[in-house]
C-alpha positions as CSV (number, residue, x, y, z in Angstrom):
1,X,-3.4,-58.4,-37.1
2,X,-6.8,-57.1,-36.5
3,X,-7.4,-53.7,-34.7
4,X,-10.9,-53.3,-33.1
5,X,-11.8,-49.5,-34.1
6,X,-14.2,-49.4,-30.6
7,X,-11.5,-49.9,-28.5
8,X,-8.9,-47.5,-30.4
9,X,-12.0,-44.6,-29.7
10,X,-12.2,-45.6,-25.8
11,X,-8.0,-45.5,-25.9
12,X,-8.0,-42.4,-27.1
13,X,-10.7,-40.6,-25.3
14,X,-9.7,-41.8,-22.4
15,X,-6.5,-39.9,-23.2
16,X,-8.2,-36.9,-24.0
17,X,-10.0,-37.0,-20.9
18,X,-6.2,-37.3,-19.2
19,X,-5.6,-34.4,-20.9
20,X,-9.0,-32.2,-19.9
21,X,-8.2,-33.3,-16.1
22,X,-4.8,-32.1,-16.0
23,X,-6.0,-28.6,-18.0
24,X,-8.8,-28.4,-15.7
25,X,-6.6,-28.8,-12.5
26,X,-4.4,-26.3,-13.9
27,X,-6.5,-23.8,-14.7
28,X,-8.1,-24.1,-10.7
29,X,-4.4,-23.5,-9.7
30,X,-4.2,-20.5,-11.9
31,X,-7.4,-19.0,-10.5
32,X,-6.9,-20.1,-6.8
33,X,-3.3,-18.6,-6.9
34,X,-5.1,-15.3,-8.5
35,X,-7.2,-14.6,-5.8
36,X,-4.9,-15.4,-2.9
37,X,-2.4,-12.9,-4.9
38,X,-5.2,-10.2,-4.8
39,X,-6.0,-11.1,-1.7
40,X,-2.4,-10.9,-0.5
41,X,-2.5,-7.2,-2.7
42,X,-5.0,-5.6,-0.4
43,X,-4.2,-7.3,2.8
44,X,-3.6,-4.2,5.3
45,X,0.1,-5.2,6.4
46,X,0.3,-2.3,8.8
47,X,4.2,-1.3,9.7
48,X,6.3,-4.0,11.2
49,X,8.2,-3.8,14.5
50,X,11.8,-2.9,14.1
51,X,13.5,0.0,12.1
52,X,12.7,0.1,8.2
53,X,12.4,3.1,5.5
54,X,9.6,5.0,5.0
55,X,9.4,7.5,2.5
56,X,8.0,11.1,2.9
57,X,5.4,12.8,1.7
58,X,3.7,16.2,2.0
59,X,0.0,16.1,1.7
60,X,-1.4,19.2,0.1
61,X,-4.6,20.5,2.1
62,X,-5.6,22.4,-0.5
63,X,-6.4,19.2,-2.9
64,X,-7.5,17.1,-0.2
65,X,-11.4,15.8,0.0
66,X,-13.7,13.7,1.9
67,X,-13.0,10.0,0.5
68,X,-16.4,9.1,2.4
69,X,-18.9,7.0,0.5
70,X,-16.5,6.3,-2.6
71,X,-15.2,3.9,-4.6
72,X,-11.9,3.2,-3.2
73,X,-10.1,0.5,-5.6
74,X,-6.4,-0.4,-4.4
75,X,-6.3,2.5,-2.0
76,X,-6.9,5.1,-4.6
77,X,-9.8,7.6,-5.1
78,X,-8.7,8.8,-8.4
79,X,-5.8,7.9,-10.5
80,X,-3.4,10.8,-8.7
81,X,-5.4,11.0,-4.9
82,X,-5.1,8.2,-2.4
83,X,-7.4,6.9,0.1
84,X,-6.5,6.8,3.4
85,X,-8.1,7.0,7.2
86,X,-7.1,9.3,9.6
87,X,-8.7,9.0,13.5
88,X,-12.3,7.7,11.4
89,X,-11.6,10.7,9.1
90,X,-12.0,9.1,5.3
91,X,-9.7,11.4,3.2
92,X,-8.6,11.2,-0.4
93,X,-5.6,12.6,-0.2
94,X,-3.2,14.7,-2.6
95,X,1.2,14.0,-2.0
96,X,3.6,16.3,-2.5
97,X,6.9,14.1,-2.7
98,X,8.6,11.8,-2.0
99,X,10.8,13.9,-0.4
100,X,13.4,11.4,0.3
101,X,13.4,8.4,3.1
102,X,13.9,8.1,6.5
103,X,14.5,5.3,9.1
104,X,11.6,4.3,11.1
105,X,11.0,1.9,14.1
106,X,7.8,-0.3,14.6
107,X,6.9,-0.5,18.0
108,X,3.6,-1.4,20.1
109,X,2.9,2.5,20.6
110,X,3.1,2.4,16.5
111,X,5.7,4.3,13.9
112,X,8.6,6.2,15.8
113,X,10.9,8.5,14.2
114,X,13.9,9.3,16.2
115,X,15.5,12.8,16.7
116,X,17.6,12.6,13.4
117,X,14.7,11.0,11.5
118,X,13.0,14.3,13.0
119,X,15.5,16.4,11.9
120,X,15.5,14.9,8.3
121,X,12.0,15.1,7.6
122,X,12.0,19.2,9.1
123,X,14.3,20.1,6.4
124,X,12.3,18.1,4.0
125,X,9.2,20.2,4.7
126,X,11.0,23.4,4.8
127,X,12.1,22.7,1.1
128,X,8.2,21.7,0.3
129,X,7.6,24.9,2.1
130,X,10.0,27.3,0.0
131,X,8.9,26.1,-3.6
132,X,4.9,27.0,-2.8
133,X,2.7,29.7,-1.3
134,X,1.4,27.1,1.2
135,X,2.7,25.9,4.9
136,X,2.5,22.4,5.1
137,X,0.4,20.7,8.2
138,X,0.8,17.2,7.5
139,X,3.3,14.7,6.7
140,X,2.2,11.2,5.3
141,X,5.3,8.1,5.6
142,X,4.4,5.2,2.9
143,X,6.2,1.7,3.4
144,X,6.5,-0.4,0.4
145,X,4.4,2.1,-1.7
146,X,1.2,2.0,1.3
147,X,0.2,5.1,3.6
148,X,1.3,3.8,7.2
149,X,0.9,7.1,9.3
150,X,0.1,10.8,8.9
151,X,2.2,12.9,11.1
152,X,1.3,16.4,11.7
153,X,4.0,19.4,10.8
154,X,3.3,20.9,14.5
155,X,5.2,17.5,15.9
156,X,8.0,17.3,13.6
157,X,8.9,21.0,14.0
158,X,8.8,20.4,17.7
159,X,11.8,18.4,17.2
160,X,12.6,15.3,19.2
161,X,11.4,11.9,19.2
162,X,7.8,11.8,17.0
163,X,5.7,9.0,17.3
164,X,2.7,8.4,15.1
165,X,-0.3,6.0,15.0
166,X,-1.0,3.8,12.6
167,X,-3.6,4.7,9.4
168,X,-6.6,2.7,10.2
């Protein structure tokens, strides 16, 4: 039997060139699915209709700067003050919380909180209130771990139905 060492080479770099196809598709995949994941990562989501939890936070005014002109990776201006806009206002904002959860409702108008939601997030301020020398004015609500709306303290202790605008 007589084996031609040419065509043993072509065999087998053809085979290696199989290989290097499949390794290159693969990597492609791996980047393309990267990108759409970041991409998915810092999509704005905004709230969706119907009634979900939203947890609470107190923002502390006193910690609270312009966030305009920075570098605003992930919705963060530092590694313990968030980014978020407020009626154009670019704030980098310091949380007090969470404070505990309450149940929201998307609608068209934006994020209601109905009068026991209301009720629930007045006692949480009260307690943010008693352990510091400083009244709180405003209330942020995060779904899944993102700012959705800042609420000010004026509407909640008005009691009642609160409804609050989505951050831009």
């Amino acid at each position: 039997m007589t084996i031609d060492m040419a065509e043993r080479r072509v065999g087998a770099a053809s085979r290696r060139g199989g290989a290097a196809a499949w390794i290159a598709v693969g990597a492609a995949a791996a980047v393309a699915s990267g990108i759409g994941g970041y991409q998915l990562l810092l999509a704005d989501h905004g709230f969706p209709s119907g009634t979900h939890p939203v947890a609470v936070y107190t923002v502390v005014d006193e910690l609270t700067t312009s966030g305009a002109g920075g570098n605003h990776l992930l919705g963060m201006c530092d590694a313990d003050t968030y980014y978020i806009e407020v009626d154009g206002a670019e704030l980098c904002v310091v949380l007090n919380g969470s404070l505990g959860t309450v149940p929201a409702n998307g609608t068209d108008d934006g994020i209601v909180l109905d009068p026991a939601a209301v009720t629930a997030v007045q006692g949480m301020v009260r307690q943010a209130d008693a352990s510091g020398p400083d009244r709180t004015t405003q209330v942020l609500l995060e779904y899944k771990g993102s700012p959705v709306a800042v609420v000010s303290a004026a509407s909640v202790a008005a009691g009642g139905t609160v409804t609050a605008t989505t951050l831009d």
